[in-house]
MARTILUM-593012 format. One line per 2 residues: their letters; for each residue z, y, x of C-alpha. Coordinates in steps of 0.02 Angstrom, whole numbers, plus 32768, in hexadecimal, padded with zeros to 4 digits. Layout:
BEGIN
A = Z Y X; ...
//
This chain:
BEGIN
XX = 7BC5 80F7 7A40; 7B31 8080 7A61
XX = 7B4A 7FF0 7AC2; 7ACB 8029 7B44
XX = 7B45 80C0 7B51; 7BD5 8042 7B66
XX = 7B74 7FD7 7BE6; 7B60 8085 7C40
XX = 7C1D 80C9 7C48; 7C59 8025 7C7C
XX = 7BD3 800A 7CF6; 7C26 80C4 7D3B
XX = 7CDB 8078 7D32; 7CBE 7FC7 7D86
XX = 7C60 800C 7E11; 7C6D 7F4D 7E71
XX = 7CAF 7EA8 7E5A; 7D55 7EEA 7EC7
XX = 7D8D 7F6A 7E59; 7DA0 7EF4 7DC9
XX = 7E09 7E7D 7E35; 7E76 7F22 7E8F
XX = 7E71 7F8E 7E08; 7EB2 7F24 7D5E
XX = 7F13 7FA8 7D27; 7EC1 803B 7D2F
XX = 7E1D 7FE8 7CE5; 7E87 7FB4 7C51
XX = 7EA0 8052 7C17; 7DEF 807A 7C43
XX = 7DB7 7FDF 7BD0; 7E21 8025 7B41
XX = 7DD1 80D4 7B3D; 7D28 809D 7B2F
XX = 7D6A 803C 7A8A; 7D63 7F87 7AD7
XX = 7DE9 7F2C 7AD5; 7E4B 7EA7 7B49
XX = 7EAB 7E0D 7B30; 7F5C 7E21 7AD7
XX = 7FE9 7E14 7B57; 8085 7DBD 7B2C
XX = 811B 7E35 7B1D; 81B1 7E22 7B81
XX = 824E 7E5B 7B99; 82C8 7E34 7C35
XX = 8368 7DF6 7C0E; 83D5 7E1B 7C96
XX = 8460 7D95 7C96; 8511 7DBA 7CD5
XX = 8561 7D56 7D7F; 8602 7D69 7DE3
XX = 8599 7DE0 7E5A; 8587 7E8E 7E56
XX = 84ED 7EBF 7E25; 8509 7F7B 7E4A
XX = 84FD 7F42 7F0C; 846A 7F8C 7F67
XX = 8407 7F3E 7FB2; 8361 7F88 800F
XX = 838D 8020 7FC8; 83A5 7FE6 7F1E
XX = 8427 7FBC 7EB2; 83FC 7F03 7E7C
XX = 83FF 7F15 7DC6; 8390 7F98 7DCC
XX = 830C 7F49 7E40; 8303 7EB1 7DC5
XX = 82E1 7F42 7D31; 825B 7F9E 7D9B
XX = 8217 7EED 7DCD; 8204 7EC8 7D13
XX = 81CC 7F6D 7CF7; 8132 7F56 7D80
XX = 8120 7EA7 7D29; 80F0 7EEA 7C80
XX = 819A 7EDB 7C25; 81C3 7F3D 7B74
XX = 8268 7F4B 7B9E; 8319 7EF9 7BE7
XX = 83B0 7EC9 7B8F; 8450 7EDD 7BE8
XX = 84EC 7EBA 7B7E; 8599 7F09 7B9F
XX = 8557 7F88 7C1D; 85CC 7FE3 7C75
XX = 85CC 80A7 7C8F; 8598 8066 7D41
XX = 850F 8015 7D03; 84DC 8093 7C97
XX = 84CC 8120 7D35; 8472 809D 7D93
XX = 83F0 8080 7D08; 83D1 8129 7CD8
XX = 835F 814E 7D76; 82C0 81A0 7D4E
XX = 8256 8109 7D91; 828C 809D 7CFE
XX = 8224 80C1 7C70; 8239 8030 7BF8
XX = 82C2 802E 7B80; 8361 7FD0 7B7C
XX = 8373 7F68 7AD8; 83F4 7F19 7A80
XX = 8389 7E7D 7A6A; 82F4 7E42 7A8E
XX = 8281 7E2A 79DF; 823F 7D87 799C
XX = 8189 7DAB 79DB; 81D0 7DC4 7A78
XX = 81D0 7D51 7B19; 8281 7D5F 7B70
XX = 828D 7D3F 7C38; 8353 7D2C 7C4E
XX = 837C 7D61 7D15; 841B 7D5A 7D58
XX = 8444 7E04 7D72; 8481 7DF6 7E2A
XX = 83CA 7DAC 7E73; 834E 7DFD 7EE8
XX = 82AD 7D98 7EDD; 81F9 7DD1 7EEB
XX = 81B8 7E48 7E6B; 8117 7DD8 7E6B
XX = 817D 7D58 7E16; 8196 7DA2 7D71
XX = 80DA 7DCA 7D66; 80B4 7D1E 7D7D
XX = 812A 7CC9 7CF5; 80F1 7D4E 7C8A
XX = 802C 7D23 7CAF; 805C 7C61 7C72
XX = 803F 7C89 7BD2; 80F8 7C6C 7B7C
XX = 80FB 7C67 7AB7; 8153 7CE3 7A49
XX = 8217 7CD9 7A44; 8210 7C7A 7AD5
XX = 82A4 7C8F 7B40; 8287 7C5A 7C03
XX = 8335 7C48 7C6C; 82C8 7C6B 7CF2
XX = 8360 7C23 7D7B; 831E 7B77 7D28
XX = 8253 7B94 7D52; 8250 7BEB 7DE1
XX = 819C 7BF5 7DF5; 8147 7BB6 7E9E
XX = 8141 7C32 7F27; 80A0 7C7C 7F60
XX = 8063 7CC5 7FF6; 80A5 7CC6 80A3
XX = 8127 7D43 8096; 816C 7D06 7FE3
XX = 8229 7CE1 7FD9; 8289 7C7E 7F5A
XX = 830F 7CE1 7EF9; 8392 7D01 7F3D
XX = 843E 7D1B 7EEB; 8498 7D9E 7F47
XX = 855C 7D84 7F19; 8592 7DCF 7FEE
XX = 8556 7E2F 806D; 8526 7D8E 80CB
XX = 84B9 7D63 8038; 8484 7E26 803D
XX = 844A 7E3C 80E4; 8400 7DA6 80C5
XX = 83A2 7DCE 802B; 8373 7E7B 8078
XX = 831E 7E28 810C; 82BD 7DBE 809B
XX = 8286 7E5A 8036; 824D 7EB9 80C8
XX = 81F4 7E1B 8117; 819C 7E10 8064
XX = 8140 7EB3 8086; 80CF 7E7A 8110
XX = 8011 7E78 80D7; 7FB5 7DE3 810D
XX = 7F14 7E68 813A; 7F8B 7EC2 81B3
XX = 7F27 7EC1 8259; 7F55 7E68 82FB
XX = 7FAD 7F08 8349; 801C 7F20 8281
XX = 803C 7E65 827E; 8093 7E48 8332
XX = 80CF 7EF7 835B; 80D6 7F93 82D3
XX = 8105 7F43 8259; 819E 7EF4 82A7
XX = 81B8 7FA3 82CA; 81A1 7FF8 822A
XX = 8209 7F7A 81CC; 829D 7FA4 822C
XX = 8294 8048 8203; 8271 8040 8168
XX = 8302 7FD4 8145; 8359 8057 818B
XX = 82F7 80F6 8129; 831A 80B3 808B
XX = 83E5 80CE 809A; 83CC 8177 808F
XX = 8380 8213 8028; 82D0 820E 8079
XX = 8249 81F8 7FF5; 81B1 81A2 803A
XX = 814D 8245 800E; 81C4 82A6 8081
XX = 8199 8228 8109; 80E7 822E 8102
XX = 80E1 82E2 8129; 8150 82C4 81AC
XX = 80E7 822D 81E5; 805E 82AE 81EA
XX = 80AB 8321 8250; 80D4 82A7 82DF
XX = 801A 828F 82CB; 7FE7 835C 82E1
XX = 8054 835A 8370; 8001 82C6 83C3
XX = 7F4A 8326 83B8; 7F99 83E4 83FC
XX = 7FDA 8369 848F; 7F29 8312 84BF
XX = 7EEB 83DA 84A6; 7F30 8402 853A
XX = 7EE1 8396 85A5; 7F44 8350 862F
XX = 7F66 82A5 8662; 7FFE 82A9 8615
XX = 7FDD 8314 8586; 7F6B 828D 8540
XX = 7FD4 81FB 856C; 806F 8254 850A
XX = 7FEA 8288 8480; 7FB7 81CD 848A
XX = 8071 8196 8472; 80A2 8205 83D9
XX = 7FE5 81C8 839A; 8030 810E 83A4
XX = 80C1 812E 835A; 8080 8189 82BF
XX = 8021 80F2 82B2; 80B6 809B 82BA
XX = 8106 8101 823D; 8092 8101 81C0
XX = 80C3 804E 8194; 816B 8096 814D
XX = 8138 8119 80B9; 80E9 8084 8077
XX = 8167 8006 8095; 81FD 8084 804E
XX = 8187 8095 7FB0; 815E 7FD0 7F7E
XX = 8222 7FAC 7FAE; 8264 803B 7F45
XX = 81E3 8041 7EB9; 81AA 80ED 7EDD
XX = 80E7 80E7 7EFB; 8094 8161 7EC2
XX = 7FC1 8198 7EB0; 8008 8237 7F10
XX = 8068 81AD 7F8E; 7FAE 8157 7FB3
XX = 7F48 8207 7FC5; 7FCA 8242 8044
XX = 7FA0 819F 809F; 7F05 819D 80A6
XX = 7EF0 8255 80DB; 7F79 8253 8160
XX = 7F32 81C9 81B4; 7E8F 821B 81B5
XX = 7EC0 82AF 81E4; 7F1E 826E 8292
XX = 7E89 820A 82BB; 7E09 8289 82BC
XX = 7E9B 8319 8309; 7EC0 82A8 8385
XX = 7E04 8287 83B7; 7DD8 8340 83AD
XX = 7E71 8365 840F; 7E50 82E4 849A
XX = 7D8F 8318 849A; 7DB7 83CD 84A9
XX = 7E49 83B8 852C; 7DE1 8343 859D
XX = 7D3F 83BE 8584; 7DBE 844F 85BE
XX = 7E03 840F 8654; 7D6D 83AD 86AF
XX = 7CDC 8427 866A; 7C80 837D 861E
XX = 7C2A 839E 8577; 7C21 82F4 8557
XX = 7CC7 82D8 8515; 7C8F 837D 8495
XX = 7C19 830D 8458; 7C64 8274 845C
XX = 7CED 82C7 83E6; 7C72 8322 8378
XX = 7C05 828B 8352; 7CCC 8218 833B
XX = 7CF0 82B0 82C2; 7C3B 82BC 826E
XX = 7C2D 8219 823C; 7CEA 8203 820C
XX = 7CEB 8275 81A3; 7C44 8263 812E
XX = 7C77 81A1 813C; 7D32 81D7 80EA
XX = 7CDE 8244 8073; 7C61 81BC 8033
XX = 7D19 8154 8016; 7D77 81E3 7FC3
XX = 7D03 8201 7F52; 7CFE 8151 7F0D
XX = 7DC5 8141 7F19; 7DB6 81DE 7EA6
XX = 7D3C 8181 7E54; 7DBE 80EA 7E21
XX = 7E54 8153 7E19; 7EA6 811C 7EB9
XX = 7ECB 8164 7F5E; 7EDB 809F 7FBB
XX = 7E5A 8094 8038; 7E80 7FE6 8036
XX = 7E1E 7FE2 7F7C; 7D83 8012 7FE0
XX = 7D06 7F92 7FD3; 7CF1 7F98 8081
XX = 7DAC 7F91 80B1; 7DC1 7EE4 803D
XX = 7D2F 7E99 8090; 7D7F 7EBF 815E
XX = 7E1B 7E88 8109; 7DE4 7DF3 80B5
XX = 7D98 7DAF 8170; 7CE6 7DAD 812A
XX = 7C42 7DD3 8182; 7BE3 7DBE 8216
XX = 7C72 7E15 828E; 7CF9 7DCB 8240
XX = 7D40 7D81 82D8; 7D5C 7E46 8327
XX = 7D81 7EA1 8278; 7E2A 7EBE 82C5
XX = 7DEB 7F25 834E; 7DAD 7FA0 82C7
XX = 7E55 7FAC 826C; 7EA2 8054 8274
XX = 7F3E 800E 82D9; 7EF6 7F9E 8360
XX = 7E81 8035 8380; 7F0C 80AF 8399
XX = 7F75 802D 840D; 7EBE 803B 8477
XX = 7EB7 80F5 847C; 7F67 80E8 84C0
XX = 7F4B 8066 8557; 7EB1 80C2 8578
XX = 7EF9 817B 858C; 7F9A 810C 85FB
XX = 7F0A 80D9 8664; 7EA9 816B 8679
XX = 7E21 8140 8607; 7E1A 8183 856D
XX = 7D76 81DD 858D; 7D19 8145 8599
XX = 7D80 80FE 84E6; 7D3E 81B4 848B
XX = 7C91 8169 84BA; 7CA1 80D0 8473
XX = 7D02 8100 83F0; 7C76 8184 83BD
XX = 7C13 80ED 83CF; 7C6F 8081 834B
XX = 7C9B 8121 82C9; 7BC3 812A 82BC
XX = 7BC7 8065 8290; 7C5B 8093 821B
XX = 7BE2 80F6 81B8; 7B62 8098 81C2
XX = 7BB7 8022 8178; 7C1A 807F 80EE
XX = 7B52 80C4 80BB; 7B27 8013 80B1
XX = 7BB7 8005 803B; 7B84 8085 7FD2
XX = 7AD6 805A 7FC1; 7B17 7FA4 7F8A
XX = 7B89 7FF1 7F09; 7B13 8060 7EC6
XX = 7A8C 7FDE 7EBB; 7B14 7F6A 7E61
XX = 7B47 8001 7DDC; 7A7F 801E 7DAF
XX = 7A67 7F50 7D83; 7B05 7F6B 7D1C
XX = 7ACA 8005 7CD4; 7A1F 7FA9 7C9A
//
């Protein structure tokens, strides 16, 4: 293959400076099959050390021990050594999420991150002792360099030997699972919310697939509502439209606490949410067009649902483009999130959940006509904007491509 022809397909696969920093993974396997090749990592194996606690304790919806192997697992281990394992253990261990082996002992290349088997720290931490570079047969007792904690919502590690400790440990886990780009309406009221229930969700069967559907259907049954028309048809449509808002913090909480994200996971999303913005809109549109006799709520729905919906196609297909179903690896999405721009100051307004907490005052107060206006109003400058994207990209891809 010529090296223009390289310059090409990798132009294709790095469509902007934000994919490489969002998308490391799947652009190292993208790197690999156009014959270039990365930097060596270091291999690794967790050791998981034995304490007086129980590490078959659940916490969060996991049994302890095997958090710290999925943790390792997301963190690029080989493998985990666990010596003297119980049949207990062995049940635990043998859930289909764990894909890396359990050794007998970890090889002389190998860097070896001893954990004391009872912990519950932030998965973020094994990825970063692991990024410091370690030299082969290395062995890190990693309750001796603890490294610093980052971001906002970090905890230290926690040794969980009671249910003080426990419910302690949990709490920290769940707080660990805010975003610092949640909007203004996520940070100081859903999420408070969804966190809650979450905690709760994850104590029993429900899969976080299961839920989004669900999550979806409280969503369908929000737009048949506003169809209808009446005062207090729309304010109850208005309700069940907050509260799948609401909601939709949990599928992706339950999957980041118990290790169950999935591309599938992200798509269902993505879609749901879409799909209970624009029902709801052509729901309200139609039911106030059908009891006052005033086209302009038709159009004010038809030009919400117009441009919604070329604007979500234009960020599908480059999602589909990258191999994710995230809207939040949308160029556009890391830029609102990342408070840049001239109207950073009211980015907020724009997020989906501050939006929806609007349409809901606005139907309680008898208003929601004039919000479809202006929120026909804002889904044009959406598009505009999410074209402008798309121009940018494509003019960044062709100056690659040359």
């Amino acid at each position: 293959m010529s090296s223009r022809r390289k310059a090409a397909d990798l132009g294709r696969l790095t469509v902007s400076a934000e994919i490489i920093r969002t998308e490391a993974e799947i652009l190292e396997g993208q790197w690999t099959g156009l014959g270039l090749r990365l930097p060596p990592m270091s291999a690794w194996v967790l050791v998981l050390a034995p304490t007086t606690g129980d590490p078959l304790r659940r916490v969060g919806g996991l049994a302890l021990v095997l958090r710290l192997v999925l943790d390792a697992q997301a963190a690029g281990a080989r493998g985990y050594v666990l010596k003297g394992a119980s049949t207990g253990f062995l049940e635990v261990l043998a859930d289909p999420r764990v894909r890396i082996p359990r050794l007998s002992q970890a090889d002389a290349e190998d860097v070896s991150i001893a954990v004391p088997w009872t912990w519950l720290m932030p998965r973020d931490i094994l990825r970063t002792v692991q990024n410091q570079g370690l030299g082969a047969d290395t062995t890190l007792q990693l309750v001796h360099a603890v490294p610093a904690i980052s971001g906002p919502y970090g905890f230290a590690p926690v040794d969980v030997l009671d249910r003080p400790s426990a419910r302690r440990a949990e709490g920290l886990l769940f707080r660990s699972l805010r975003k610092t780009e949640d909007g203004w309406t996520s940070r100081w009221l859903n999420r408070y919310i969804s966190l809650t229930v979450s905690r709760w969700l994850v104590k029993t069967p429900l899969r976080p697939n299961q839920l989004s559907v669900a999550i979806l259907g409280v969503g369908i049954a929000g737009a048949y509502l506003a169809s209808r028309g009446t005062y207090g048809s729309l304010v109850l449509g208005a309700c069940l439209f907050q509260a799948q808002s609401v909601l939709d913090g949990c599928d992706g909480e339950m999957s980041r606490v118990t290790h169950r994200g999935s591309h599938l996971g992200e798509w269902l999303d993505t879609i749901g949410d879409d799909i209970t913005n624009y029902g709801f809109f052509a729901g309200a549109g139609y039911g106030l067009w059908h009891s006052t006799g005033h086209p302009i709520y038709l159009v004010s729905a038809g030009v919400t649902l117009l441009a919604g919906l070329i604007a979500s196609g234009l960020e599908y297909r480059y999602l589909l483009k990258i191999g994710s179903g995230d809207l939040l690896r949308y160029p556009l999405s890391q830029q609102t999130n990342s408070g840049t721009g001239p109207f950073a100051a009211i980015t907020p307004l724009f997020k989906r959940d501050t939006f929806v907490l609007l349409t809901l005052l606005a139907a309680v107060a008898n208003l929601l006509g004039i919000a479809m206006a202006l929120f026909a109003i804002a889904a044009v400058g959406i598009l505009i904007t999410v074209v402008s994207t798309e121009l940018r990209l494509a003019r960044e891809s062709r100056r690659r491509s040359a």
